[in-house]
N, C-alpha and C positions, 0 to 999 in steps of 0.2 A: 495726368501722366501716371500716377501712383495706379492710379482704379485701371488703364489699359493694362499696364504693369501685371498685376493681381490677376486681371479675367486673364491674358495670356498666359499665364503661369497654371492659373487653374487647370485651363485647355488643356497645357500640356502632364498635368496629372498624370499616371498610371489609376485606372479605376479599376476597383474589384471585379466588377459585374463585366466589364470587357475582356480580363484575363483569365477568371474563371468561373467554371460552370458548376453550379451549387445548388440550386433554384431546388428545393423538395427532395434537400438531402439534408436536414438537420437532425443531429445524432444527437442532440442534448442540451447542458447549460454547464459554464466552467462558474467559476465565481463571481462574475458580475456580466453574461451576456452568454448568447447561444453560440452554440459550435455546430462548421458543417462540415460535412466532406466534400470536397474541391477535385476539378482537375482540370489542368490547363486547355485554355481552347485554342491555342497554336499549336499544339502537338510537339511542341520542343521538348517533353518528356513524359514518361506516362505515371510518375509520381502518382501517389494520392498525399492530400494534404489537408490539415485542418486549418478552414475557417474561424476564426475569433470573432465575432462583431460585440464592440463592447457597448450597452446599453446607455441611454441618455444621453442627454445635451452637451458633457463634456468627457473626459478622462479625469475618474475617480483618483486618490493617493495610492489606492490600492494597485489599480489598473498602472499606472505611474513605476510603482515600485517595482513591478514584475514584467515592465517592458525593459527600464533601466537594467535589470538583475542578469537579462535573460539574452539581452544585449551583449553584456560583457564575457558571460560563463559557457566556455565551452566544452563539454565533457559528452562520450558515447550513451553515460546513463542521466542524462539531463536534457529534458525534450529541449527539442533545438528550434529557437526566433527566425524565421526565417528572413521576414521583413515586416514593414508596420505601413499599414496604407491612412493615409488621412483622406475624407471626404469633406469638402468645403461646404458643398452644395445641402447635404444633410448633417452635417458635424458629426458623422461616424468614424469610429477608429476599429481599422481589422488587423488584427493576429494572425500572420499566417504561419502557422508551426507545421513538422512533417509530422503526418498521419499514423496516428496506432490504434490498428484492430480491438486491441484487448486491455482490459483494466484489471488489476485484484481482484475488484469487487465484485466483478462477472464471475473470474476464473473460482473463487469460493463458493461464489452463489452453486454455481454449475456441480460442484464436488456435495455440497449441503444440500441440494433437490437429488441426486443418485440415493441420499441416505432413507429421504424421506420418502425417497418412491420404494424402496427395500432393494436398490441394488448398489449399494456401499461401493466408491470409487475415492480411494485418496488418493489425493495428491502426490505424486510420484517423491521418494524423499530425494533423491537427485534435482529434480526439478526446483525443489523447495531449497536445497542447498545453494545453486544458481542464479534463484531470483534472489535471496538473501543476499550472496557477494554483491550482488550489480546494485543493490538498494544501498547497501551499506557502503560501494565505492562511489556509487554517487552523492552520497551525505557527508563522504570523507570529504570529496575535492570542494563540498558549497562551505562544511566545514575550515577545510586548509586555507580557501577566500576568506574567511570571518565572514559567515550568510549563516543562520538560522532558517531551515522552511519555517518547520513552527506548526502545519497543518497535514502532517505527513497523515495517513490512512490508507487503505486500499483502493478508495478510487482515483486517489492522485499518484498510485504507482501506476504508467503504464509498460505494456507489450507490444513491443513489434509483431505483425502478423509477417505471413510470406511475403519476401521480401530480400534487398539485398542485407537488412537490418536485421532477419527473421530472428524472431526469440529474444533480441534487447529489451532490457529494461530501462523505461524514461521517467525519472520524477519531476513530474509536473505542478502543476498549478500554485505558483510561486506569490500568489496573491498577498500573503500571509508572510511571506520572508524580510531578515531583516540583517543589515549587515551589522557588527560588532564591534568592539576595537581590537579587545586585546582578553582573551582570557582571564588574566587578572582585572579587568575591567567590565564583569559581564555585563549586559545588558538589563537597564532597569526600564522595563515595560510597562507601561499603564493600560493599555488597551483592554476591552474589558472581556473579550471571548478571542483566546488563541488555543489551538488545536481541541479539535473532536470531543467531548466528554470520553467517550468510549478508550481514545489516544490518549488522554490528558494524564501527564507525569503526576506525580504527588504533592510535589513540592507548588506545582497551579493552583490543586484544587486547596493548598492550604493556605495561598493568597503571597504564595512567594513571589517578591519585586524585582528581585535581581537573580536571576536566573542562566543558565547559561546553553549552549549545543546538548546536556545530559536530556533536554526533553526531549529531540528527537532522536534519539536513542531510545527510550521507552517506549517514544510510538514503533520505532521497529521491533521491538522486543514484542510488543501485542501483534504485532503482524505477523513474525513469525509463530507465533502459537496460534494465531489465526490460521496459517498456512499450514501446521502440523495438524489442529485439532479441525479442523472447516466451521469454529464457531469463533466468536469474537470472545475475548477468555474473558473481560470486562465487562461486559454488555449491561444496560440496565435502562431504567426508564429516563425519557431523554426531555421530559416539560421545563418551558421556561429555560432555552437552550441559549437564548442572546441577553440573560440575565449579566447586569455587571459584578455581582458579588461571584466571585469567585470558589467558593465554599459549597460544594455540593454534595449531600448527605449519601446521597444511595450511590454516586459512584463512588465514592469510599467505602462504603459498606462491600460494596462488590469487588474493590481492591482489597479488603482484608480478609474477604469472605474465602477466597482464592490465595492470597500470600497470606496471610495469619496480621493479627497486629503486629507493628514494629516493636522491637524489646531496645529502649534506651540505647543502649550499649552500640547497637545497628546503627541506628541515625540518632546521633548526637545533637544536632542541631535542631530538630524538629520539634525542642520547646521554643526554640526562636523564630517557628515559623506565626504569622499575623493570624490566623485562625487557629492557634493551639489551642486557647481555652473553649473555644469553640467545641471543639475535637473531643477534651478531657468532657467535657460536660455531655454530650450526646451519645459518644461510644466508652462501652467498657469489654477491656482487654479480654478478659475471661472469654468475652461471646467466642473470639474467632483463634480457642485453644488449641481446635482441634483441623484448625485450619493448612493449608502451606502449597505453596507450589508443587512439590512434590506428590502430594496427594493427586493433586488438580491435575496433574500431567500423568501419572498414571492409571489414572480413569480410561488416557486416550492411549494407552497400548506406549508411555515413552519412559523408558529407565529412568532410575535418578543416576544412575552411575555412566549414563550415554554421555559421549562428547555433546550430543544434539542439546541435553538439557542441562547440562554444564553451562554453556554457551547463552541458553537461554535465560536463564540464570544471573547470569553478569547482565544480561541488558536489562530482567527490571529487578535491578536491587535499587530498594528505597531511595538509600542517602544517595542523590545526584551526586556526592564528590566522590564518592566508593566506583558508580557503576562505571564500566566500561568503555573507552573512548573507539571511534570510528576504525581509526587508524589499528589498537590493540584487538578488536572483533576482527577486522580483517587479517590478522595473524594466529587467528584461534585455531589450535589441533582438529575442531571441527571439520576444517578446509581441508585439513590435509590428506583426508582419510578419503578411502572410495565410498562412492563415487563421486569424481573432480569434481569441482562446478565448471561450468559450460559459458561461452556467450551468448548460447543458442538454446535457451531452457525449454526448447522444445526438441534438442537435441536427442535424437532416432525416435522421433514420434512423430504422427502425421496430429498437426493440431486438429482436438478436438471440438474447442468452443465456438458456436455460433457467431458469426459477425454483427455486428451492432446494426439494430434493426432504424431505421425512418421515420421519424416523427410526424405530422404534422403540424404546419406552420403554426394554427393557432390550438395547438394544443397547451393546455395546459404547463406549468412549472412541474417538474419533476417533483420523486419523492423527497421528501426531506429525512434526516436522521430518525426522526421520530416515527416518520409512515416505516422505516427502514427496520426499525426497532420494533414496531410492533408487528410486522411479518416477520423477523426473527422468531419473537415469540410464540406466533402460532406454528411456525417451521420446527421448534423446539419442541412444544408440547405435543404435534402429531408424531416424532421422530421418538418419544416419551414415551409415548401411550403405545407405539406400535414394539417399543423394547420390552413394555411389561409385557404384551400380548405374544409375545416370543421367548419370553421367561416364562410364562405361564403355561406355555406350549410344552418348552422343552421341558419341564417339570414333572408334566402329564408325563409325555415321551418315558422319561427316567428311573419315575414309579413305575412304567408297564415295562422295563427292562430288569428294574430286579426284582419285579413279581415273577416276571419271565427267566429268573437268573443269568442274565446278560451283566457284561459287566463294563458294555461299552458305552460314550458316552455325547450326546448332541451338540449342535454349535453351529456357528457359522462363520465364516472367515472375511470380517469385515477390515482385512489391513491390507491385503494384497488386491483389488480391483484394478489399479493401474499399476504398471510395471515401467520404469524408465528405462530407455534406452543405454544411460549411463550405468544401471545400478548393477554391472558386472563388470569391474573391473579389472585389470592387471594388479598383483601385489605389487610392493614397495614402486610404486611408480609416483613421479618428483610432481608433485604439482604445477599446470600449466599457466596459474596467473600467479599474479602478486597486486598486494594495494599500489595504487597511486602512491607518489611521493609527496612529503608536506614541506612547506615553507616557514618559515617565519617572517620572508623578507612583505614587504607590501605589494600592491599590484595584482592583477589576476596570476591564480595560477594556470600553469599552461599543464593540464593533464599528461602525464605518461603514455596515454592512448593513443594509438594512431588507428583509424581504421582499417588500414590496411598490415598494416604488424603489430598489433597491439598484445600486450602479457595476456590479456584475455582470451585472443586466439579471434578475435573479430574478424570475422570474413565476408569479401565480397561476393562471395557464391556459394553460399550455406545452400547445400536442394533438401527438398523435405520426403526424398522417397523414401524413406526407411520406413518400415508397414506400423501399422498403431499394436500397440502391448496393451491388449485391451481397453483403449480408447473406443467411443462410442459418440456419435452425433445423431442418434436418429430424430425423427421427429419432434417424440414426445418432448425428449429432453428439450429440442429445440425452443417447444410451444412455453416452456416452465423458465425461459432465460428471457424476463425481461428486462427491459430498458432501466438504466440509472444515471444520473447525471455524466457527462461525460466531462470529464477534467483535464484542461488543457492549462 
């Protein structure tokens, strides 16, 4: 009776493969299984959707953790579960989440190949403002639940393409999250590799146990200098990346290299971190004197007196109890100032990044952080050598001007290539969002957002005809945007 029971129940399943059509549309791999683009074969809507299929013979803690999470959290910048399909017949579990075009890691990639081909295109600062709010309001509300992602980076931000969503931003890949109790209770994690070397707060790499929401804050603090500069401000060499010791030499060296050593007085606590004497015995303070943020950000054309580097500023200050909470960034003067941020950070611009290209089935596992790292570096060192070769030029140029008694002077204008659509705005005009609201009580929160009236200004019929401000898709570019995991 039981066993007719079970085959009938089976029968009546929903199957992936009956409702949607996938077959040699695989855009990538999330954290533990490949992702496809989907679309319904009943024609009851013309959606795109991403496929999850989680790998192996059962559901991982991890896969566990981020069906549970993703189940309960509903917010506009938090990709959205759509439903969970179980297959009997082959013990597969699919994810079906709603579809986004575009990831960080592309949208920088795409800005870092302009440089290196000599046609310098930043990131619109409207735009970069935009995606910053929606990042940070969607880390508020996992925050206001007691949720840690833990593994935030550029590919696990995503972009809605055209669409009724166009221009949201979705944080994904929730593999890595972990709920909390209570702020005064942070979370004492053991686990022995949580967020990115490159993302990884300070207080990780010195082997800190109990820890709290201030690391992913940091990760957005490197993202947005990510998003200012088109380089990862941390970057370094990435061997021995699923090591359990926690203590790693060269990303510190490259956190001080960039901030300067910490001075006592800054982070107090930091002789109590479990790798202190570690730290005192390998690095000495004197090397990184000459060090500081401020320096490092104005290499890339940013005040230190800007709201922008104010701002950024408070998200990586050392001492995790100093730096900045979700809620306090989303009230930063930064916001307030033109240009607004937008729901639609592609707001008066025709996008211009390539759509995620096709895999093949048995291709290969994508890059990892390390393949990722070491085309940085050749990305950097061509972008180097073609700076000297253009200082060396305009040199020449300069000497034949005042042998010639001219008294003008060479250059090239690598800050304006993109122009946003926002970055003219009306004076004193009131800003159109506000953060989400926070709890203390228990239970999910229920976001401030509505899609259809939300402070953000979320709209159902965003159209994308406003002409591009220098926006540029042509080929070349197209051929130099490839594939990278795609994070769902």
């Amino acid at each position: 009776m039981d066993y007719d029971f079970k085959t009938k129940l089976a029968a009546e399943r929903e199957k992936v493969e009956d409702l949607f059509e996938y077959e040699g549309c695989k855009v990538g791999r999330g954290t533990y299984g490949h992702v496809y683009k989907a679309k319904r074969k009943d024609g009851k809507d013309e959606k795109e959707y991403a496929l999850k299929q989680i790998e192996g013979t059962g559901i991982s803690m991890s896969a566990c953790r981020e069906i549970a999470l993703l189940r309960e959290l509903k917010h506009p910048n938090v990709i959205g579960l759509q439903k969970v399909f179980l297959s009997h017949s082959d013990r597969k579990v699919w994810l079906l989440f709603d579809y986004a075009e575009h990831d960080l890691w592309h949208i920088i990639k795409f800005h870092r190949a302009s440089k290196a081909n000599k046609k310098p295109m930043q990131l619109p600062r409207g735009m970069v403002k935009s995606l910053l709010y929606q990042i940070l309001d969607g880390i508020h509300y996992l925050h206001a639940n007691w949720v840690l992602h833990r593994d935030l980076k550029p590919a696990n931000i995503l972009v809605m393409g055209e669409g009724p969503e166009r221009g949201w931003v979705k944080i994904a890949d929730m593999g890595f999250a972990r709920l909390f109790n209570s702020p005064l209770k942070p979370l004492a994690d053991l686990d022995p590799v949580v967020v990115t070397f490159w993302y990884r707060a300070p207080e990780l790499l010195l082997g800190a146990r109990h820890y709290t929401k201030a690391i992913d804050i940091w990760a957005i603090g490197c993202i947005f200098a990510e998003l200012l500069t088109s380089e990862p401000i941390f970057h370094c060499r990435q061997e021995d990346i699923k090591t359990s010791n926690p203590f790693h030499h060269d990303q510190l060296d490259r956190i001080f290299s960039v901030m300067g050593f910490p001075a006592d007085k800054d982070w107090e606590d930091i002789r109590k971190m479990p790798e202190y004497p570690t730290l005192q015995k390998d690095f000495r303070r004197m090397t990184y004197a000459n060090s500081s943020l401020i320096k490092y950000m104005e290499k890339h054309k940013v005040k230190p007196d800007s709201k922008v580097f104010l701002l950024l500023q408070k998200l990586l200050t050392m001492d995790p109890t100093k730096r900045i909470t979700s809620e306090q960034a989303l009230q930063d003067p930064y916001f307030l100032e033109d240009p607004l941020p937008t729901s639609d950070v592609f707001a008066g611009c025709q996008i211009p990044y390539p759509k995620r290209e096709f895999l093949n089935e048995d291709e290969p596992e994508e890059k990892t952080e390390k393949n990722q790292a070491q085309q940085h570096q050749q990305t950097t060192a061509q972008t180097q050598a073609q700076q000297q070769s253009g200082t060396q030029q305009a040199s020449t140029q300069q000497s034949s001007a005042q042998t010639n008694g001219n008294t003008g002077s060479t250059g090239a204008n690598t800050g304006g290539g993109l122009q946003h659509g926002q970055d003219q705005g009306p004076p004193n005009k009131k800003p159109r969002i506000g953060p989400s609201g926070a709890s203390s009580g228990t239970g999910v929160h229920q976001s401030e957002y509505q899609h259809s009236n939300s402070r953000l200004g979320y709209q159902s019929n965003i159209q994308g005809s406003a002409q591009s401000q220098g926006y540029s898709s042509s080929s070349q570019q197209s051929s130099q945007y490839s594939h990278q995991s795609h994070r769902y």
